[in-house]
C-alpha positions as CSV (number, residue, x, y, z in Angstrom):
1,X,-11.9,8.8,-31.4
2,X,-8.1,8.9,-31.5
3,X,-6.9,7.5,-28.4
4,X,-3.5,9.7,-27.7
5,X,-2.0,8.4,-24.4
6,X,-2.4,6.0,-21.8
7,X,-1.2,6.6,-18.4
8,X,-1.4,4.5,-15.3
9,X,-5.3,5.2,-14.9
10,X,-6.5,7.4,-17.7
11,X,-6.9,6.9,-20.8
12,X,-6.8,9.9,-23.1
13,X,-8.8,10.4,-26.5
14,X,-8.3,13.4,-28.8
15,X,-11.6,15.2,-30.1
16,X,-12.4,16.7,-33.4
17,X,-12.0,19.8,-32.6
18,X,-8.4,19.8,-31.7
19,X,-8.2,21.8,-28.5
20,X,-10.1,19.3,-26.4
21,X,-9.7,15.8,-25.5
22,X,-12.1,13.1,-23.4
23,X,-9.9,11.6,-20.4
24,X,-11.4,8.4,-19.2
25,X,-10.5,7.5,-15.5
26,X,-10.1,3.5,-15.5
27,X,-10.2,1.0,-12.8
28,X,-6.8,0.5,-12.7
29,X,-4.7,0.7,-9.4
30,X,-1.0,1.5,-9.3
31,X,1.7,1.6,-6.1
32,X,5.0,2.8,-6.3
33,X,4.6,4.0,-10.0
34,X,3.6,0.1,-11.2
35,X,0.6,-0.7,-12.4
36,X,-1.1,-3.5,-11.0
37,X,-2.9,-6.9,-13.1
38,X,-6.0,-6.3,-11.3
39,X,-8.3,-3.5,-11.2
40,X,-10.8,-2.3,-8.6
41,X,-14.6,-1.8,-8.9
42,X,-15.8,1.5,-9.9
43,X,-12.8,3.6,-8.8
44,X,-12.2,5.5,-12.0
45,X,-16.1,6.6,-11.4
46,X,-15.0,8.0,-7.7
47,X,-11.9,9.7,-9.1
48,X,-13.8,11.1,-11.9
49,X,-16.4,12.4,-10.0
50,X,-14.3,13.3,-7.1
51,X,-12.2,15.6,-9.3
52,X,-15.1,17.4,-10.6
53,X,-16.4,18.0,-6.9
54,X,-13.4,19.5,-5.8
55,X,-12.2,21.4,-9.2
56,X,-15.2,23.1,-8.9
57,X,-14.9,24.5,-6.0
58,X,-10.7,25.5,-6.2
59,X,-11.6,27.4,-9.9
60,X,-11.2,30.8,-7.7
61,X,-7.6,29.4,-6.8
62,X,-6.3,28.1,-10.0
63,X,-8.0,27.5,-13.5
64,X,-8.4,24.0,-14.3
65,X,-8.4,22.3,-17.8
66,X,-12.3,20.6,-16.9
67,X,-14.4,21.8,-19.7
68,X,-17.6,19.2,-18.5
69,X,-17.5,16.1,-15.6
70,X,-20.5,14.7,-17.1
71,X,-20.4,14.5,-21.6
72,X,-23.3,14.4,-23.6
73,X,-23.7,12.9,-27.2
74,X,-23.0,16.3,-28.8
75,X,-19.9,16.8,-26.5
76,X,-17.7,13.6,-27.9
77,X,-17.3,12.2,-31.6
78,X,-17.8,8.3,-32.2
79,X,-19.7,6.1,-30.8
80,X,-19.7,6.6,-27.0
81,X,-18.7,3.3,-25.3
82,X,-21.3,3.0,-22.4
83,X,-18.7,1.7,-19.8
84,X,-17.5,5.1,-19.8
85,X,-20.5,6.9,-18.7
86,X,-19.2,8.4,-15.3
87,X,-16.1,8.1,-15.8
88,X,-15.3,10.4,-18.6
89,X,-14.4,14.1,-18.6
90,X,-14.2,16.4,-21.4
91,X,-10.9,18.9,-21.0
92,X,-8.7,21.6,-22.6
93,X,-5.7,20.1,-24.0
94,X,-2.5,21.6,-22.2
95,X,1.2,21.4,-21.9
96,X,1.9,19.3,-18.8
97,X,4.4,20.9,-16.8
98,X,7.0,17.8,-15.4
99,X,6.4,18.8,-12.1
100,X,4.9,16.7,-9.6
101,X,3.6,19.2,-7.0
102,X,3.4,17.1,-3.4
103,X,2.1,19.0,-0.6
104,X,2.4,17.4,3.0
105,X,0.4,18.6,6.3
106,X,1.4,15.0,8.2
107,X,4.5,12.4,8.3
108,X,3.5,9.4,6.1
109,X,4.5,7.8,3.4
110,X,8.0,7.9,1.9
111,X,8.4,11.2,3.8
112,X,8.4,9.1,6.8
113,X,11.0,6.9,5.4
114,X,13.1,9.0,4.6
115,X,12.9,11.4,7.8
116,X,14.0,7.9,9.9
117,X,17.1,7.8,7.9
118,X,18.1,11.2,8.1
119,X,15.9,13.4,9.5
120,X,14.7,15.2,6.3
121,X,11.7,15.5,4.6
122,X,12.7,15.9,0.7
123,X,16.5,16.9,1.9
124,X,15.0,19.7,3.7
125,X,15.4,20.3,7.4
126,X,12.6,19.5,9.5
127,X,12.3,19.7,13.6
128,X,13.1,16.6,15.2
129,X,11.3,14.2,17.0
130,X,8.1,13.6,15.0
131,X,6.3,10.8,15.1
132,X,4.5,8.8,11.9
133,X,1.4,10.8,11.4
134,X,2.5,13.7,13.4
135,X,1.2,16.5,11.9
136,X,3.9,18.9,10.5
137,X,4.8,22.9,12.3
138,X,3.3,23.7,8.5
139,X,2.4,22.2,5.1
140,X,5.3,21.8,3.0
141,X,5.5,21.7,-0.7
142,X,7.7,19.0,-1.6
143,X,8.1,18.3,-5.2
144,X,9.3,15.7,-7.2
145,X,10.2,15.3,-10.7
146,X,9.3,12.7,-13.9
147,X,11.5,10.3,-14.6
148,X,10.9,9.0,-18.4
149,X,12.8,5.5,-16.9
150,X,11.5,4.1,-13.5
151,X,9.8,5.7,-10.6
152,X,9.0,9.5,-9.9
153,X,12.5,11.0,-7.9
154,X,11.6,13.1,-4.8
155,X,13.3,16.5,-5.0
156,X,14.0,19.6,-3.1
157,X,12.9,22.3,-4.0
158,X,16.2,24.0,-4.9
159,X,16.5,21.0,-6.7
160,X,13.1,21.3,-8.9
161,X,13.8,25.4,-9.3
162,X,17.4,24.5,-10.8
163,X,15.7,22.1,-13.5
164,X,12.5,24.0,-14.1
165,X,13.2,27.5,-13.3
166,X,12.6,29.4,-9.8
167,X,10.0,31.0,-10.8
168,X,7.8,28.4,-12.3
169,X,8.6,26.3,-9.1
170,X,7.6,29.0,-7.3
171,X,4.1,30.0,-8.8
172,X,3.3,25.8,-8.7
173,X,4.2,26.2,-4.5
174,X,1.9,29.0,-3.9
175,X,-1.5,27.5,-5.9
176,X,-0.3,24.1,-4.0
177,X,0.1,25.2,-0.5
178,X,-3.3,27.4,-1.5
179,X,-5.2,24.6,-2.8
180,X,-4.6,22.4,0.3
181,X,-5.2,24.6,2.4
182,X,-8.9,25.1,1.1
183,X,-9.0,20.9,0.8
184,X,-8.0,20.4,4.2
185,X,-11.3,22.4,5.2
186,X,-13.4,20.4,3.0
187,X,-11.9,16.8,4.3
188,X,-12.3,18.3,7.8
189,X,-15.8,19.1,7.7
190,X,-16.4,15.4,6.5
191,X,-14.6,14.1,9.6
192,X,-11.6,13.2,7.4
193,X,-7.7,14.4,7.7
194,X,-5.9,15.2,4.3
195,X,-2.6,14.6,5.4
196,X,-0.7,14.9,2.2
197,X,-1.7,15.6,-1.7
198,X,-0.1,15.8,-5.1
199,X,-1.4,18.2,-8.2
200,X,-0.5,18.1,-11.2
201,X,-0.3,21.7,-13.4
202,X,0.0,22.5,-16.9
203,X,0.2,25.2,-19.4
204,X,-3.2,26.9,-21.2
205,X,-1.6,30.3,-23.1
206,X,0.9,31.0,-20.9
207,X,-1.4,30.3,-18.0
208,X,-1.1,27.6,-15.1
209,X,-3.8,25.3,-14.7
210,X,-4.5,22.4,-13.0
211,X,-4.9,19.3,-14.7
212,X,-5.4,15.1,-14.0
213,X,-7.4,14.9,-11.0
214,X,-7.4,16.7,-7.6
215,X,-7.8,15.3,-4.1
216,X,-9.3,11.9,-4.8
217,X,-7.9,8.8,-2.9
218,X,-5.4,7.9,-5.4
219,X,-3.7,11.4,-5.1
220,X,-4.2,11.7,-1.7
221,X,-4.0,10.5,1.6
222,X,-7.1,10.6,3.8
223,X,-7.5,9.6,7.5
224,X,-10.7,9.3,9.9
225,X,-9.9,12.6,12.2
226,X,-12.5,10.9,15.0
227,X,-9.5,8.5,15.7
228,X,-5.9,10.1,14.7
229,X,-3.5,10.1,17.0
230,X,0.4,10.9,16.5
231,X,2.5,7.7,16.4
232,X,-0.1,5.1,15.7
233,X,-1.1,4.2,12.0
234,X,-4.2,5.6,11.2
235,X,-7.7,4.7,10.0
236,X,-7.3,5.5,6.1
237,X,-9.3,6.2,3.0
238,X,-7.0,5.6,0.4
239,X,-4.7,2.8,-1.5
240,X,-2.5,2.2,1.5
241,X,-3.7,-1.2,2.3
242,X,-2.3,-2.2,-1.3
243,X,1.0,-0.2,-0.6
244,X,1.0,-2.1,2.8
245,X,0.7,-5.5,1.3
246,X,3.1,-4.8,-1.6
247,X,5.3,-4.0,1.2
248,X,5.1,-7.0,3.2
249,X,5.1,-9.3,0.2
250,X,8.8,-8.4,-0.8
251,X,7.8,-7.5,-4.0
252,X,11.0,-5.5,-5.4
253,X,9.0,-3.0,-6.8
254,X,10.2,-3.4,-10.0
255,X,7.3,-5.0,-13.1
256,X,6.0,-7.2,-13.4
257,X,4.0,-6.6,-9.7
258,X,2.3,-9.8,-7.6
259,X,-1.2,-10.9,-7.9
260,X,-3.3,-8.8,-5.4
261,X,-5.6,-10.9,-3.1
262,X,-9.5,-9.7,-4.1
263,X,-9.9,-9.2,0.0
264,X,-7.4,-5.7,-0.9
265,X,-8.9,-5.1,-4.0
266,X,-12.4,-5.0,-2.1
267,X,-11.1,-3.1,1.0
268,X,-10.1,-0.3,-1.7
269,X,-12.7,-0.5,-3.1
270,X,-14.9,0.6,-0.1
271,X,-12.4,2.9,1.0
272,X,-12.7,5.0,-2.5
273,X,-16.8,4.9,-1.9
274,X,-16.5,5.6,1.7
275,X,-13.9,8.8,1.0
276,X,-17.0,9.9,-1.7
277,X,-19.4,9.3,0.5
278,X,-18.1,11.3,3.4
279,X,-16.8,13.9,1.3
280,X,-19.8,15.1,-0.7
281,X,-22.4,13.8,1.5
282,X,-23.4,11.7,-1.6
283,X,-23.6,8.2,-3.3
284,X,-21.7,7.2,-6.2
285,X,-24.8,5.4,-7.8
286,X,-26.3,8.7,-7.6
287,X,-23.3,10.6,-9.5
288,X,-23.8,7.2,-12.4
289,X,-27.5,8.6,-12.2
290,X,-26.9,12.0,-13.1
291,X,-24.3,11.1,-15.4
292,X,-26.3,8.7,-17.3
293,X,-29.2,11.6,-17.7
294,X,-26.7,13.9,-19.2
295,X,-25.2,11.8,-21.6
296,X,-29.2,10.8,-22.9
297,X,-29.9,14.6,-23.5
C-alpha cells in the first residue's frame, strides 16, 4: 500500500480502489502541535477504537468518512502488517476542510490563558469572573485555522467566516455544538465531564462529513465529574499531564521537544485506558480481541 500522508498520529495509506484509504492511529503523542520522541503504549488502539464508538453513534448528526473500525484481509491490499490490527480504519477519501472546529463547555486550556489576559475566549466576549474549570453560560464554538508553518492560530469566528465563507463556518458550528452536545451525555453517564472537544470535517460530494477521530483523549478534554469543582484543577483523562510537564520544563515549544520521563508516558497511558474503560464499559484487550477475529475471517 501507498502510504500518502503522515500526520502527527496517523498514518495514511491509499487503497486500490481509489476512493478509500486505511488510516492507522500510531502511538505517537503530540502537545502544542510538536510531536514528541517517545510514544505511548497502545494509545493509537484507544483512539481508533474510541472513534468508532462514538462515530457510530453521532451518524444521525453528521455522516462520517468511517467505512469499517475493524478491516479484514479482503478490505486492504498488501500484506497487512500485524501491529496494525486495532488500530487501523478503512475510510472514504475526502477533501479536508482547514477548519479546526473547537467546541468549549468549560475554561481550560489556552482558553483560560487567554481569558486572564483579556477577558476573551477566542476574541469574543465572555462574562467575567470565571474561574479555571468553570463551566461556561453555554458551549461555544471557537474555531481555529491551519497554519502550513507553526502551530494551529485560534480564531474568531468572524475571523474563520471571512477566510472560509459564512456559510461554511456556519454549517461546521451547528453539527459541532450538535455533536457535543450528544458527547457530553455519553461522558456524563460514565461519570466523566467533556469539557472541551475539537472535530475535524471534510467534503464527500458536496456533503460535510466528519473525519480523523472524534472524542478520544487526544481531541478532548475529559474530567472525573465525582470530583469537579470550579477553580481547582481537575482530575483528568487526557494528555494534560504531558502539556503540564512541557510547561514546567521551559521547553519553548518550538522542535525539537524534551525527552519525556516514562512516569508521564505511563500516567497517559492509563489515563487513555481508563477514559475507554469508563466510557464504553469495556476493555481495550477485548476491542484487540474482536479486532483480531475480524481481520482472520
Amino acid at each position: 500500500m501507498k502510504k500518502i500522508y503522515s500526520g502527527k498520529v496517523r498514518d495514511v495509506y491509499e487503497l486500490s480502489d481509489g476512493q478509500s484509504l486505511l488510516m492507522v492511529a500510531s502511538d505517537r503523542v503530540s502537545a502544542f502541535d510538536v510531536i514528541m520522541n517517545e510514544t505511548v503504549q497502545n494509545k493509537g488502539v484507544i483512539l481508533n477504537a474510541l472513534s468508532s464508538y462514538f462515530m457510530e453513534r453521532t451518524k444521525e448528526i453528521v455522516p462520517n468518512h468511517l467505512i469499517s473500525s475493524q478491516p479484514s484481509k479482503s478490505d486492504v491490499d498488501g500484506e497487512f502488517v500485524k501491529e496494525m490490527i486495532g488500530r487501523s480504519s478503512v475510510v472514504k477519501r475526502c477533501e479536508m476542510v482547514q477548519v479546526e472546529a473547537i467546541v468549549r463547555g468549560y475554561l481550560a486550556g489556552s482558553a483560560y490563558k487567554e481569558y486572564q489576559r483579556s477577558g476573551t475566549i477566542h476574541n469574543m466576549a465572555v462574562p467575567a469572573d470565571l474561574k479555571l474549570a468553570e463551566r461556561l453560560p453555554s458551549p461555544m464554538f471557537t474555531p481555529s485555522v491551519k497554519n502550513n508553518v507553526g502551530h494551529d492560530e485560534n480564531v474568531s469566528i468572524d475571523h474563520a467566516s471571512e477566510l472560509y465563507g459564512r456559510a461554511l463556518v456556519k454549517e461546521i458550528e451547528r453539527l459541532s455544538l450538535a455533536l457535543f452536545d450528544i458527547g457530553s451525555k455519553i461522558a456524563s453517564e460514565a461519570g466523566l465531564i467533556l469539557a472541551d472537544t475539537k472535530f475535524e470535517f471534510g467534503m464527500i460530494d458536496g456533503e460535510l462529513t466528519l473525519a480523523d477521530e472524534i472524542f478520544t483523549p487526544d481531541s478532548s478534554r475529559y474530567w472525573d465529574a465525582s470530583s469537579h469543582v470550579a477553580g481547582v484543577e481537575p482530575v483528568q483523562f487526557d494528555k494534560q499531564p504531558l502539556r503540564d510537564y512541557l510547561e514546567r520544563s521551559g521547553w519553548d515549544k518550538v522542535p525539537p521537544p524534551p525527552s519525556i520521563p516514562g512516569e508521564v508516558l505511563q500516567s497517559l497511558s492509563d489515563r487513555y485506558q481508563s477514559a475507554y474503560a469508563h466510557i464504553t464499559g469495556s476493555s481495550i484487550s477485548s476491542w484487540l480481541d474482536q479486532c483480531n477475529e475480524a481481520f482472520t475471517r
